[in-house]
C-alpha positions as CSV (number, residue, x, y, z in Angstrom):
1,X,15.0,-86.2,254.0
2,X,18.3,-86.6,251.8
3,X,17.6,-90.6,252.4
4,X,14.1,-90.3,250.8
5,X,14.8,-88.6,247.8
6,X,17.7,-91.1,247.4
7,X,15.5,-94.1,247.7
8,X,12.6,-92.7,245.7
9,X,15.7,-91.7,242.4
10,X,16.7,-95.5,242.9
11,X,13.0,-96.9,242.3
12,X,12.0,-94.5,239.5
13,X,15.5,-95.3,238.3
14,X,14.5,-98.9,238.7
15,X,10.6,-98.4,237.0
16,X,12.0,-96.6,234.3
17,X,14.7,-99.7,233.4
18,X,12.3,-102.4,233.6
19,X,10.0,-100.4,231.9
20,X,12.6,-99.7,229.0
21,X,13.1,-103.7,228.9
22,X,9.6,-104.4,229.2
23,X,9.2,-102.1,225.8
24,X,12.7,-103.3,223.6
25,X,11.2,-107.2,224.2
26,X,8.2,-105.7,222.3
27,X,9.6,-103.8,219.6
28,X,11.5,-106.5,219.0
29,X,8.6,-109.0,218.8
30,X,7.0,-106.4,216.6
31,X,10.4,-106.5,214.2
32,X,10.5,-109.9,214.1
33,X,6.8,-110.5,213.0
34,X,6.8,-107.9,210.4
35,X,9.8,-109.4,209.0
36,X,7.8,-112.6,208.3
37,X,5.0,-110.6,207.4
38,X,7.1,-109.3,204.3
39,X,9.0,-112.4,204.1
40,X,5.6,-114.3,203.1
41,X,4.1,-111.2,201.2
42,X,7.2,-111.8,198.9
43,X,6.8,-115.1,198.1
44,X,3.5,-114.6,196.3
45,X,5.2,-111.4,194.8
46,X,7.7,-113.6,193.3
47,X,4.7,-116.7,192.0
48,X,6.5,-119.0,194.5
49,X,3.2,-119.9,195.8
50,X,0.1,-119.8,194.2
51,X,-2.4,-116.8,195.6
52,X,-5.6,-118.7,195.2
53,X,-4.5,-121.3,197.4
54,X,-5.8,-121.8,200.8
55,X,-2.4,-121.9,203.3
56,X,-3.0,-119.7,206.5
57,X,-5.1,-121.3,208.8
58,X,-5.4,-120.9,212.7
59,X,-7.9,-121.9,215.5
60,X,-8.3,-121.5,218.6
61,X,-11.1,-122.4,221.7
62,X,-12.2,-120.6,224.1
63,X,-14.8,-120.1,226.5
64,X,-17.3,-118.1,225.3
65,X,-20.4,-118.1,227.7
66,X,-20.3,-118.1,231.6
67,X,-22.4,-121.3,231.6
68,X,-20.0,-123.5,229.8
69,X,-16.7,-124.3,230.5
70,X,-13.9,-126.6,228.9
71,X,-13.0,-124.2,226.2
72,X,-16.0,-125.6,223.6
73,X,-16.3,-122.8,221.6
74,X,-13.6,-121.9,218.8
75,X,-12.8,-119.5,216.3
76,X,-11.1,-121.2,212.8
77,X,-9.6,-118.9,209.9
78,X,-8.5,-119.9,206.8
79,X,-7.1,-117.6,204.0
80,X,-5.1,-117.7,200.4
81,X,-1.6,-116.2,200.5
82,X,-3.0,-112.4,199.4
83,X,-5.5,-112.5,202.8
84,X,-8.9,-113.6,201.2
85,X,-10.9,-115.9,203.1
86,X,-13.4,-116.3,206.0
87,X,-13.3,-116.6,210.1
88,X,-15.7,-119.1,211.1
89,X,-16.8,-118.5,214.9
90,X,-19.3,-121.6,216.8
91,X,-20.7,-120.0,220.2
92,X,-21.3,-123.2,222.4
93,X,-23.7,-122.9,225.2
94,X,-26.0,-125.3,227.3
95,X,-29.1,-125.3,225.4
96,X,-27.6,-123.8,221.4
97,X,-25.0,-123.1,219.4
98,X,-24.3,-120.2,217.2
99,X,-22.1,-120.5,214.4
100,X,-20.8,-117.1,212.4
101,X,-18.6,-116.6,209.1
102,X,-17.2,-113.3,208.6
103,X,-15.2,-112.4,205.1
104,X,-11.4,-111.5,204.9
105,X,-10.5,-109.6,202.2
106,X,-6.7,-108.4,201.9
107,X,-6.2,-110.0,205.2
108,X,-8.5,-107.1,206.5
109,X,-12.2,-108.4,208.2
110,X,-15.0,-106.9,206.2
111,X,-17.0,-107.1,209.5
112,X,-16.2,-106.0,212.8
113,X,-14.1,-109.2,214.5
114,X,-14.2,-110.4,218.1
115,X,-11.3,-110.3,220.3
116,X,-11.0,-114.7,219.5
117,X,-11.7,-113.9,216.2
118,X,-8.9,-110.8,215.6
119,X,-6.4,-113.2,217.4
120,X,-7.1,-116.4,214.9
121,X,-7.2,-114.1,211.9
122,X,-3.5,-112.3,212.8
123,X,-2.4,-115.9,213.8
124,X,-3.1,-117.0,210.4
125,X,-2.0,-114.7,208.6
126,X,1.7,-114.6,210.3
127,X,1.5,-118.6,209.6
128,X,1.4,-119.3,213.6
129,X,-1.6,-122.1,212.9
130,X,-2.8,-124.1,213.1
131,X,-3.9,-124.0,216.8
132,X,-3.0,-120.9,218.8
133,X,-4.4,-119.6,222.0
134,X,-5.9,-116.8,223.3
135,X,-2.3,-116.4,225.7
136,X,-0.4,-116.5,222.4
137,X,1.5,-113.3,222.1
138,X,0.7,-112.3,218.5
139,X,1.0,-107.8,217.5
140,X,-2.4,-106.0,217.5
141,X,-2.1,-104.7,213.6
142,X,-5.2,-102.8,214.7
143,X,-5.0,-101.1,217.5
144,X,-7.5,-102.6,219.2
145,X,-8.4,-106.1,220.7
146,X,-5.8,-108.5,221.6
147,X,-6.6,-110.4,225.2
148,X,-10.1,-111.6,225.8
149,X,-10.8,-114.3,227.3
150,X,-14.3,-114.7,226.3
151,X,-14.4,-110.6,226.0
152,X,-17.5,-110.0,223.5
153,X,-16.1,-106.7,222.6
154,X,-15.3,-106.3,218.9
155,X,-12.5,-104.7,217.3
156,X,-12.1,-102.9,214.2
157,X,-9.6,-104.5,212.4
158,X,-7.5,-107.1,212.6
């Protein structure tokens, strides 16, 4: 009895270190993106770039539809240093293709964004472009979204 309380202290001892590891990787990930978040928010404070300018862009393909494969769909962003701009999505099927543009304002979509679309927007926007993947590990600002994999389900915000 005195052996299996014993064993089961050392493996929740041993859960609750890698699960302490797991979560200072992340913070720190979190740390160092914010960082060049503010980093690049104050070079247009300071005029060092020009705000109008188009310079974040990211895209990344994916598989979209069951029936196709070889990652032929894509989502592309491109924004000016304050977050205006526009995710453009192409759905690629068999038999038709749907293309979609959604608005960025502030770096904030005006329209509800798919899980590809989030990811492209927050890769852009922390200057990871110009192609990223859906595998890429980039902070869910929102909340919501992150890893989909051809997951139609839209998020809020990205």
């Amino acid at each position: 009895m005195l052996v299996a309380v014993a064993v089961a202290g050392l493996v929740a001892g041993v859960a609750g270190l890698s699960i302490a590891v797991v979560a200072h990787n992340r913070v720190n990930q979190v740390v160092d993106e914010c960082g060049e978040m503010l980093r690049r928010q104050l070079q247009v404070a300071s005029g060092e770039v020009d705000e109008r300018a188009l310079r974040d862009l990211a895209i990344v393909h994916y598989d979209a539809l069951k029936e196709m494969s070889g990652h032929r769909s894509f989502s592309f962003a491109v924004l000016n240093a304050v977050g205006d701009g526009v995710v453009v999505s192409s759905i690629n099927g068999r038999t038709e293709t749907r293309t979609y543009a959604k608005a960025v304002q502030g770096g904030h979509p005006v329209e509800m964004l798919s899980p590809e679309e989030n990811q492209v927007l927050r890769a852009a926007r922390l200057g990871k472009g110009p192609i990223v993947t859906m595998d890429d590990p980039l902070p869910d600002f929102g909340g919501s979204g992150g890893a989909g994999g051809g997951d139609r389900t839209p998020s809020a915000r990205a």
